[in-house]
Backbone as JSON Lines, residues from 0, in Angstrom:
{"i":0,"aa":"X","n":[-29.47,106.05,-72.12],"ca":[-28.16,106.64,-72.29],"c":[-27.12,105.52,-72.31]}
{"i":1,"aa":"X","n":[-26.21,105.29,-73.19],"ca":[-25.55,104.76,-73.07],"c":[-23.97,104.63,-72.03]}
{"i":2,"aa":"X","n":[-23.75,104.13,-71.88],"ca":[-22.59,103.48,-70.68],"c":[-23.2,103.94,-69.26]}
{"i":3,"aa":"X","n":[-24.7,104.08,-68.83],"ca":[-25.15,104.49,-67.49],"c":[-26.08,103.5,-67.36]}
{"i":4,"aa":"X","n":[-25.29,103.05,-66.21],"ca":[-26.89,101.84,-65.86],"c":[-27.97,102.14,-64.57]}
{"i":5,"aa":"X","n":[-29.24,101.57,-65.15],"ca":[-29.77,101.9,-63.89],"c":[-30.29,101.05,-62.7]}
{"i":6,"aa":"X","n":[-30.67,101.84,-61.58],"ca":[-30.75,101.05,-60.56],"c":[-31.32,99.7,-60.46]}
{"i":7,"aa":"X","n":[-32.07,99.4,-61.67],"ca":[-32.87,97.95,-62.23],"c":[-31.76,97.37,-62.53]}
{"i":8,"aa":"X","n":[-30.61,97.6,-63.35],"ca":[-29.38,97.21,-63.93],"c":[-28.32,97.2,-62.53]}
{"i":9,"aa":"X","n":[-28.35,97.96,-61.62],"ca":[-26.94,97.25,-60.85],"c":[-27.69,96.08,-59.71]}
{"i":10,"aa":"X","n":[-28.95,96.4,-59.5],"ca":[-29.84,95.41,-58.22],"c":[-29.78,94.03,-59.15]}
{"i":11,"aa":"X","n":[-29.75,93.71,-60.41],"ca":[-29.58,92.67,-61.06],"c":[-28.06,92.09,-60.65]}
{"i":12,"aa":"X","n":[-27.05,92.78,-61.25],"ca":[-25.74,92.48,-61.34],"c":[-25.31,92.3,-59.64]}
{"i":13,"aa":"X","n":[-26.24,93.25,-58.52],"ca":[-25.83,92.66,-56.93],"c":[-26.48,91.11,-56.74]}
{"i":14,"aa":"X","n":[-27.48,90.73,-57.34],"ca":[-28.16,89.65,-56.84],"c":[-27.67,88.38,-57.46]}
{"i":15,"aa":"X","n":[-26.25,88.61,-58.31],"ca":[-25.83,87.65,-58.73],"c":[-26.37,86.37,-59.73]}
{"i":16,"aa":"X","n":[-26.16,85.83,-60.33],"ca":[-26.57,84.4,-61.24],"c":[-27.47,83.61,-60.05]}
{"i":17,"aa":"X","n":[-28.38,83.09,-60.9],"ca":[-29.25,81.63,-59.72],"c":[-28.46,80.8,-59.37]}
{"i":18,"aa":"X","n":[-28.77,79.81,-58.44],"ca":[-28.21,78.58,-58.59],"c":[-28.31,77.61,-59.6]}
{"i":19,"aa":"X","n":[-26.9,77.31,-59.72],"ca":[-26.48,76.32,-61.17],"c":[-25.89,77.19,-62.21]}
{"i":20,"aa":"X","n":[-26.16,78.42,-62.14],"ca":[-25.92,78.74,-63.32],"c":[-24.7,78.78,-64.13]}
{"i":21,"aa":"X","n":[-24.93,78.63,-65.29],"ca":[-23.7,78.42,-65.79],"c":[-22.4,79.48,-65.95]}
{"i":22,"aa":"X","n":[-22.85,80.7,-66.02],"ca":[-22.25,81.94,-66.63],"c":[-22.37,82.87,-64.97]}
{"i":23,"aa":"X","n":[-21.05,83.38,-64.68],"ca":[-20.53,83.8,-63.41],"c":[-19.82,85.65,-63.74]}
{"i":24,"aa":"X","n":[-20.79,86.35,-63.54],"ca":[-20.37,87.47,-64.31],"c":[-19.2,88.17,-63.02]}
{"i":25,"aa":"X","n":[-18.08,89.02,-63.71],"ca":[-16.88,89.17,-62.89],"c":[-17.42,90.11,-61.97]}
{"i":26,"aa":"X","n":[-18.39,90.44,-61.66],"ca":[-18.7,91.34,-60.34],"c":[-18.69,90.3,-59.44]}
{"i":27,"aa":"X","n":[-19.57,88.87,-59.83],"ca":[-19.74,88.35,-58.79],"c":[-18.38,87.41,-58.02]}
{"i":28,"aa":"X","n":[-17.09,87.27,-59.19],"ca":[-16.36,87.02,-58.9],"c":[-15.01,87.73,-57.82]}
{"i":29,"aa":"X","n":[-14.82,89.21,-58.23],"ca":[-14.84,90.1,-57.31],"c":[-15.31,90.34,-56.47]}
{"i":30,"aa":"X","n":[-16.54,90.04,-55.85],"ca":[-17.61,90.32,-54.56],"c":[-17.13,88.58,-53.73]}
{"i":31,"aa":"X","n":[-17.15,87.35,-54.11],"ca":[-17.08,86.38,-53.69],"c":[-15.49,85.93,-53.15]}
{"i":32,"aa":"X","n":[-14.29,86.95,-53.94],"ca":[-12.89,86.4,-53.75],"c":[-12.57,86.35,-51.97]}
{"i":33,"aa":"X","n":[-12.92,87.01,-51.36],"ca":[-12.34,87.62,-50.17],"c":[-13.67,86.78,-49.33]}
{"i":34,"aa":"X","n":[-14.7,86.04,-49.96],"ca":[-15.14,84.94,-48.89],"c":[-15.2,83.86,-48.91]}
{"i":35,"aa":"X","n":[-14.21,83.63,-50.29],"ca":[-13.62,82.04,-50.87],"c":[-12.38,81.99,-49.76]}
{"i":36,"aa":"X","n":[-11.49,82.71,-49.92],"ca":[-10.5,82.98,-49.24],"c":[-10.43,82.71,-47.5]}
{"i":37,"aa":"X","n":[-11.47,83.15,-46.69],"ca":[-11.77,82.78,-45.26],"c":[-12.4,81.43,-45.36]}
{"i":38,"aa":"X","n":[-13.24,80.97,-46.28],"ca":[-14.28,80.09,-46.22],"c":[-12.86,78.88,-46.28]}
{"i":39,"aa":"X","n":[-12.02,78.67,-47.04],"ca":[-10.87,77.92,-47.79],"c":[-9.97,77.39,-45.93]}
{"i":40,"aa":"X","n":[-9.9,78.86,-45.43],"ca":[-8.85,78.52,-43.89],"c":[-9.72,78.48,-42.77]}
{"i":41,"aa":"X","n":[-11.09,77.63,-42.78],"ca":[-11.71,77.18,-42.18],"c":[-12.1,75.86,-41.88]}
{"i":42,"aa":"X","n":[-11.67,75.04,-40.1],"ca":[-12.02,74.1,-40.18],"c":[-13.09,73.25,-40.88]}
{"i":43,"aa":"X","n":[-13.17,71.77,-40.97],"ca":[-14.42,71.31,-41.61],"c":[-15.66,71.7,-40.77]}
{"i":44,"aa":"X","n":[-15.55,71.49,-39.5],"ca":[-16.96,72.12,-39.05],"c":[-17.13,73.5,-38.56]}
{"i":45,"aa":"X","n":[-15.98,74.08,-38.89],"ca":[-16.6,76.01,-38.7],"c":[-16.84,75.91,-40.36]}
{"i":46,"aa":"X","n":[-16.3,75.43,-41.55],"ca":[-16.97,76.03,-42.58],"c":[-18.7,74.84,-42.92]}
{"i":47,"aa":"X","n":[-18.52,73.81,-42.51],"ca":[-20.14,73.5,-42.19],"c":[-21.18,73.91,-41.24]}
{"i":48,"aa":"X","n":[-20.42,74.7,-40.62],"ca":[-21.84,75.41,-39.65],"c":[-22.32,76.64,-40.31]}
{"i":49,"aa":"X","n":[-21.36,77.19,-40.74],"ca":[-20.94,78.61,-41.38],"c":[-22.4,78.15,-42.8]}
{"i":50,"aa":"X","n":[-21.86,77.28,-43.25],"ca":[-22.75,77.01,-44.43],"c":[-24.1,76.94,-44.12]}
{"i":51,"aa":"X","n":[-24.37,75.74,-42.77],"ca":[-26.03,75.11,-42.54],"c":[-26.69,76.56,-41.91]}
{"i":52,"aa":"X","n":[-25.86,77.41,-41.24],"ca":[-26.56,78.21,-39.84],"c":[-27.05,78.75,-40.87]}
{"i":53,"aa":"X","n":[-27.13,79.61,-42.32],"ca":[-27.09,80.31,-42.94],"c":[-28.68,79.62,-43.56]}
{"i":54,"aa":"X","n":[-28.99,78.94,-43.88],"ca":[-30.55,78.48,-44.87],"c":[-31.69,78.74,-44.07]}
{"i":55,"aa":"X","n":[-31.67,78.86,-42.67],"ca":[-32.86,78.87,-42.2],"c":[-33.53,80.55,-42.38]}
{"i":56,"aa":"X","n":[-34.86,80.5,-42.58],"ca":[-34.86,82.34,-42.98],"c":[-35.55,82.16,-41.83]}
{"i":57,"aa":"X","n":[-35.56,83.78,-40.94],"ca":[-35.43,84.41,-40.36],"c":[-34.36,85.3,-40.23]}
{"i":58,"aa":"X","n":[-34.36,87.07,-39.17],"ca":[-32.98,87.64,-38.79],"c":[-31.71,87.29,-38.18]}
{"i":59,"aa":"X","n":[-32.4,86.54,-37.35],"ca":[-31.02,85.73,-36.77],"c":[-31.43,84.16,-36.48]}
{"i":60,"aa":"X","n":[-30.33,83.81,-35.36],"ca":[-30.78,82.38,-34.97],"c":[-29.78,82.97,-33.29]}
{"i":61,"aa":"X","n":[-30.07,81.56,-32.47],"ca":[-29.37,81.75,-31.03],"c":[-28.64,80.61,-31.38]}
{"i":62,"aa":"X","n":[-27.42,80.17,-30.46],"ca":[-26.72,78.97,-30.15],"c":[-27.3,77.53,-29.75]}
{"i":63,"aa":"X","n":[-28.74,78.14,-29.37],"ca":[-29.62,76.55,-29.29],"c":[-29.95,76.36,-30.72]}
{"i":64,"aa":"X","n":[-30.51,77.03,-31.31],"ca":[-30.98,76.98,-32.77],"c":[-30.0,76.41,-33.51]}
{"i":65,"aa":"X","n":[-28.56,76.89,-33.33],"ca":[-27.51,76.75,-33.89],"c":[-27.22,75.05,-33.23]}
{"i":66,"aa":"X","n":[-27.25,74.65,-32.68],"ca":[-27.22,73.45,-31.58],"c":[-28.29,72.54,-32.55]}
{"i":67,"aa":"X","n":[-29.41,72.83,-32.7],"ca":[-30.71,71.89,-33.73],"c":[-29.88,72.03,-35.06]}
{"i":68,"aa":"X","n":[-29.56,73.11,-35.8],"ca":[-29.31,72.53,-36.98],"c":[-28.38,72.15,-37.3]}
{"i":69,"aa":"X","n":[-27.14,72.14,-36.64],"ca":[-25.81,71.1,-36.78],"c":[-25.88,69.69,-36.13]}
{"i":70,"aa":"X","n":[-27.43,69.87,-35.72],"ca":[-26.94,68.4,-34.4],"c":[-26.11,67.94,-33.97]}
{"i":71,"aa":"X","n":[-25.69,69.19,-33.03],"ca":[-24.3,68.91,-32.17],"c":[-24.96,69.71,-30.65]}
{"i":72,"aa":"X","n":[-23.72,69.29,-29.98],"ca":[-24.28,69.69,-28.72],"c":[-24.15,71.21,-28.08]}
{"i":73,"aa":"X","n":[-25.13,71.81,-27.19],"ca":[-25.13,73.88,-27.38],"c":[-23.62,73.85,-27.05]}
{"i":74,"aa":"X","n":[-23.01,73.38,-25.9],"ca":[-22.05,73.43,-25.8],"c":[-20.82,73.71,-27.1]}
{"i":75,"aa":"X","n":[-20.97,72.42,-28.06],"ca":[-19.68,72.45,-29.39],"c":[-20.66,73.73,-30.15]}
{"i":76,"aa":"X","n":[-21.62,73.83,-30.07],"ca":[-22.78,74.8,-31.31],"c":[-22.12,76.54,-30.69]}
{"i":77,"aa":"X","n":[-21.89,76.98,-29.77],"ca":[-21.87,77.58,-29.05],"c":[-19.81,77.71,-29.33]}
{"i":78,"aa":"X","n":[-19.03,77.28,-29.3],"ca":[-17.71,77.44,-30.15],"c":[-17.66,77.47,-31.14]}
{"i":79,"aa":"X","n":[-18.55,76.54,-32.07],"ca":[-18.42,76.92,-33.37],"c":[-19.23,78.36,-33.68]}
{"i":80,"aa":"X","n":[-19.5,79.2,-32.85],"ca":[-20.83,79.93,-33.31],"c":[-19.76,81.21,-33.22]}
{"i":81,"aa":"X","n":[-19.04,81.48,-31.97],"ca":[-17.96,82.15,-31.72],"c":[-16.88,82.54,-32.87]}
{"i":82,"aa":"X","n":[-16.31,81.35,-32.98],"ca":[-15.29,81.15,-33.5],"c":[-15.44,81.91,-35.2]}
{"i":83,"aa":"X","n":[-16.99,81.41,-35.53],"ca":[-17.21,82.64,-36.47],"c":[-17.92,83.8,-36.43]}
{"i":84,"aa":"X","n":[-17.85,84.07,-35.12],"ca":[-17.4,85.98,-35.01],"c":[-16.24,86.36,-34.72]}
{"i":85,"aa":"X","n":[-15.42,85.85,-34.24],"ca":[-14.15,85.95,-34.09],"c":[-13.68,86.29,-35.78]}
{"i":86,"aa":"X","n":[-13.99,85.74,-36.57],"ca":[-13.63,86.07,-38.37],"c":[-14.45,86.63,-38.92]}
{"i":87,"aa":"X","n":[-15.96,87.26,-38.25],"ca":[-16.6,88.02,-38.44],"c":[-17.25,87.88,-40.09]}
{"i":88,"aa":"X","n":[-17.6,86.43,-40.05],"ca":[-18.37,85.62,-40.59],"c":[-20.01,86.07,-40.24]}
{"i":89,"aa":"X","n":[-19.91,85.8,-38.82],"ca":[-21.47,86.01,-38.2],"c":[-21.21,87.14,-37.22]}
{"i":90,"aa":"X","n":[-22.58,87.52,-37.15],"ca":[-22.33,89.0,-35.91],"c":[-23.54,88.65,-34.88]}
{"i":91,"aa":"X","n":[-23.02,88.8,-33.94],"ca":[-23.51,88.9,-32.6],"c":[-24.58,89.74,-32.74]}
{"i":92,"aa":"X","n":[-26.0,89.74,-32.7],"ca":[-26.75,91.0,-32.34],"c":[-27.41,90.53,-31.1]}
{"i":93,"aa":"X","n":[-27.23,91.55,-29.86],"ca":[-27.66,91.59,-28.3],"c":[-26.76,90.78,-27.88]}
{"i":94,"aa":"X","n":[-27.33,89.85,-26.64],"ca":[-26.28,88.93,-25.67],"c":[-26.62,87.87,-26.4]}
{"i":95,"aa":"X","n":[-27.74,87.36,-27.1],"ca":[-28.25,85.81,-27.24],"c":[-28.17,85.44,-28.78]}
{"i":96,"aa":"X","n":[-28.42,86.31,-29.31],"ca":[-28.34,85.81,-30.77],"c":[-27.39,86.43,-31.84]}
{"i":97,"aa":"X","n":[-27.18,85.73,-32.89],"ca":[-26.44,86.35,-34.19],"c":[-27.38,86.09,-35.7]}
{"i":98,"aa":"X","n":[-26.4,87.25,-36.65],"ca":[-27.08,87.24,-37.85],"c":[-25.98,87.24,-38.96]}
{"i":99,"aa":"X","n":[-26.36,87.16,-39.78],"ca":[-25.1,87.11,-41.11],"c":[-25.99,88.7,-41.72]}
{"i":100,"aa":"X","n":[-24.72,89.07,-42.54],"ca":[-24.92,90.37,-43.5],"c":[-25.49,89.37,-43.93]}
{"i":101,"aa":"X","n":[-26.28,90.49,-45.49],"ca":[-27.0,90.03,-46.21],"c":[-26.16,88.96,-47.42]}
{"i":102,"aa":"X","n":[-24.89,89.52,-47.69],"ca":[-23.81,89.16,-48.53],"c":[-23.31,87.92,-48.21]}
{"i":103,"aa":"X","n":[-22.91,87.47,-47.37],"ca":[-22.29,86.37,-46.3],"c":[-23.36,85.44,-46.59]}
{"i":104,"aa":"X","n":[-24.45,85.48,-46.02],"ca":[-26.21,84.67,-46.2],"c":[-26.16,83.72,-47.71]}
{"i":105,"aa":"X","n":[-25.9,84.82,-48.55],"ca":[-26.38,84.64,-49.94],"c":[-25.11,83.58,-50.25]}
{"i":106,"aa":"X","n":[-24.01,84.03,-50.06],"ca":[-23.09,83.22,-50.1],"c":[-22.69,81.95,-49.5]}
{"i":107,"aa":"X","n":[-23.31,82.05,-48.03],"ca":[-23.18,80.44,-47.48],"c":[-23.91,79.72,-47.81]}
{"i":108,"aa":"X","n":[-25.37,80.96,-47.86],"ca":[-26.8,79.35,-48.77],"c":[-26.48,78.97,-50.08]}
{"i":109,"aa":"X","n":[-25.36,79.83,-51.09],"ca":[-25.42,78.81,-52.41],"c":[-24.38,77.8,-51.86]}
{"i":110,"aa":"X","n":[-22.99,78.1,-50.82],"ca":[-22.31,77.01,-50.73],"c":[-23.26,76.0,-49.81]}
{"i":111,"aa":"X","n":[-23.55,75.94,-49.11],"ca":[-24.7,74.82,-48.42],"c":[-25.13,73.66,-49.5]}
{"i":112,"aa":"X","n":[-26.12,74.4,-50.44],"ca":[-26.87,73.75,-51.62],"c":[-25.66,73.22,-52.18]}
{"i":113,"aa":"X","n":[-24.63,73.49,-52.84],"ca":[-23.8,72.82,-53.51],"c":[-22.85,72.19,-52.78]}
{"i":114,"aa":"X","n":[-22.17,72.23,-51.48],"ca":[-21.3,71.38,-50.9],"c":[-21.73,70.68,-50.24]}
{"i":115,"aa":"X","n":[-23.06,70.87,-49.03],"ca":[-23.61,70.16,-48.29],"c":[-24.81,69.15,-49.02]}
{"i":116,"aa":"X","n":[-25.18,69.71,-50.24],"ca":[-26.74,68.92,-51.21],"c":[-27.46,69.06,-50.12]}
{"i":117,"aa":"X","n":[-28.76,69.02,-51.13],"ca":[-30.55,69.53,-50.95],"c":[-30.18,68.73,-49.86]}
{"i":118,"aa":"X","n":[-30.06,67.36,-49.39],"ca":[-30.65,66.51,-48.58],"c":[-30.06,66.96,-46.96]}
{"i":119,"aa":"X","n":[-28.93,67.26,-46.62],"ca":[-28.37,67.77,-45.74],"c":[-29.4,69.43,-45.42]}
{"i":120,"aa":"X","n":[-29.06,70.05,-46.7],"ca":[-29.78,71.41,-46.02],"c":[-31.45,70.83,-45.28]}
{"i":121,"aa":"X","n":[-32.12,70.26,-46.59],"ca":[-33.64,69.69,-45.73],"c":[-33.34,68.88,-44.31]}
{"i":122,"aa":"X","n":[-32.44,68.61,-44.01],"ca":[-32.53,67.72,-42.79],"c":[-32.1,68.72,-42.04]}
{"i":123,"aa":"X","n":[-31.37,69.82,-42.22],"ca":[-30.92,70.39,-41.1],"c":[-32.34,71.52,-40.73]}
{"i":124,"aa":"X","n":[-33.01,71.95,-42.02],"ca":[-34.29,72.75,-42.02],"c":[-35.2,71.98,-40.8]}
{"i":125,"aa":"X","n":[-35.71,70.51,-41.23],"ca":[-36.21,69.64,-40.69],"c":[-36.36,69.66,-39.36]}
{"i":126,"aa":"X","n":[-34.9,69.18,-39.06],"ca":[-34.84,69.57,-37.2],"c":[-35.04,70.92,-36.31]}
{"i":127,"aa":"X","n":[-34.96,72.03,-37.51],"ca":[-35.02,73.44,-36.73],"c":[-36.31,73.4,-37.14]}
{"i":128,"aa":"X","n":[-37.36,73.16,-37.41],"ca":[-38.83,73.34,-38.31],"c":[-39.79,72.1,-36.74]}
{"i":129,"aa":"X","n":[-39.09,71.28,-36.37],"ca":[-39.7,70.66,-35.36],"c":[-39.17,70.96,-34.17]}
{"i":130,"aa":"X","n":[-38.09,71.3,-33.94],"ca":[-37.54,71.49,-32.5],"c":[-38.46,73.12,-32.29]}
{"i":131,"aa":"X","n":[-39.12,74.22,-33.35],"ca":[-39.9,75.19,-33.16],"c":[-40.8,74.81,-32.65]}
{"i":132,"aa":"X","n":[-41.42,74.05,-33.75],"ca":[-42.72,73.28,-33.21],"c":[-42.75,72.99,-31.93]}
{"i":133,"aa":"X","n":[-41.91,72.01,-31.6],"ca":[-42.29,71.25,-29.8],"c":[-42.21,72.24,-29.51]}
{"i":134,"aa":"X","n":[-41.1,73.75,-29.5],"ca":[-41.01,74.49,-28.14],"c":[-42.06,75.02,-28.23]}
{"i":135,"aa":"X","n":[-43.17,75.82,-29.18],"ca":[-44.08,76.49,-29.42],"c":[-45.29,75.45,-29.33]}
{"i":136,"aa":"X","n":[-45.31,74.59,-28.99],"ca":[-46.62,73.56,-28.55],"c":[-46.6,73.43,-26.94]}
{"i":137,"aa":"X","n":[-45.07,73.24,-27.09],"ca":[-44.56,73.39,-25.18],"c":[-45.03,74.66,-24.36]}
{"i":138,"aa":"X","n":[-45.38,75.82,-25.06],"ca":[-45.44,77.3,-24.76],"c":[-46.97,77.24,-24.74]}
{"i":139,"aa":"X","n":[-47.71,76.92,-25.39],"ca":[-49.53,76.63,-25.05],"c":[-49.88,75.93,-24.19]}
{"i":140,"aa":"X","n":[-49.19,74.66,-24.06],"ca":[-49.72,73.96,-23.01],"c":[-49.1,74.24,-21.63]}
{"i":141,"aa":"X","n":[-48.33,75.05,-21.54],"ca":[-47.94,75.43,-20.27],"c":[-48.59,76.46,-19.65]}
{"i":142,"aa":"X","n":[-49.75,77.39,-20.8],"ca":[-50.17,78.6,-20.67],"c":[-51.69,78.71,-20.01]}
């Protein structure tokens, strides 16, 4: 039918262009204005945490986690972690950890890749990919 799209057709147009791509269709420009806009009146390191906390997959992360992949200390990891729920950037789920919408995610991992480059995101992967490791090697041999 013409002018009706279907659910194959709008799950395309939500998932936005790949990375790099050249051609930026105006949904995604409309969906992105209002987190250019917060991302823009954000210190340099609330909008670089905002960016790194965001690549690691899993549901959430905690403030230590958040602490490994900024390599900063829980203490500063732990204000910056706040400070974006306070703008409701990131959400608190329980007492210990937070998660990003799905929208927010998609959006800090393409800014990551393009403002921070591959080499920053792999190093920040890096340290959260071994600081698991030790604690989960630490957790057998204690057992």
């Amino acid at each position: 039918m013409a002018g009706h799209a279907s659910g194959s057709d709008a799950a395309q147009r939500l998932s936005g262009p790949g990375l790099g791509s050249l051609v930026q269709p105006p949904q995604c420009e409309a969906i992105e204005r209002p987190y250019e806009s917060a991302l823009v009146r954000l210190a340099p390191a609330q909008a670089r945490a905002f960016r790194l906390l965001s690549v690691a997959d899993g549901p959430d992360f905690t403030v230590v986690e958040a602490a490994v992949v900024l390599d900063v200390p829980v203490a500063d990891a732990a204000t910056l972690v706040e400070s974006l729920v306070d703008i409701h950037l990131v959400e608190p789920r329980g007492a210990e950890s937070y998660f990003y919408h799905a929208p927010l995610r998609t959006f800090a991992r393409s800014h990551a890749h393009a403002e921070d480059g591959p080499e920053a995101v792999e190093n920040a992967l890096t340290r959260l990919l071994r600081w698991r490791a030790r604690r989960s090697i630490g957790a057998l041999l204690s057992t």
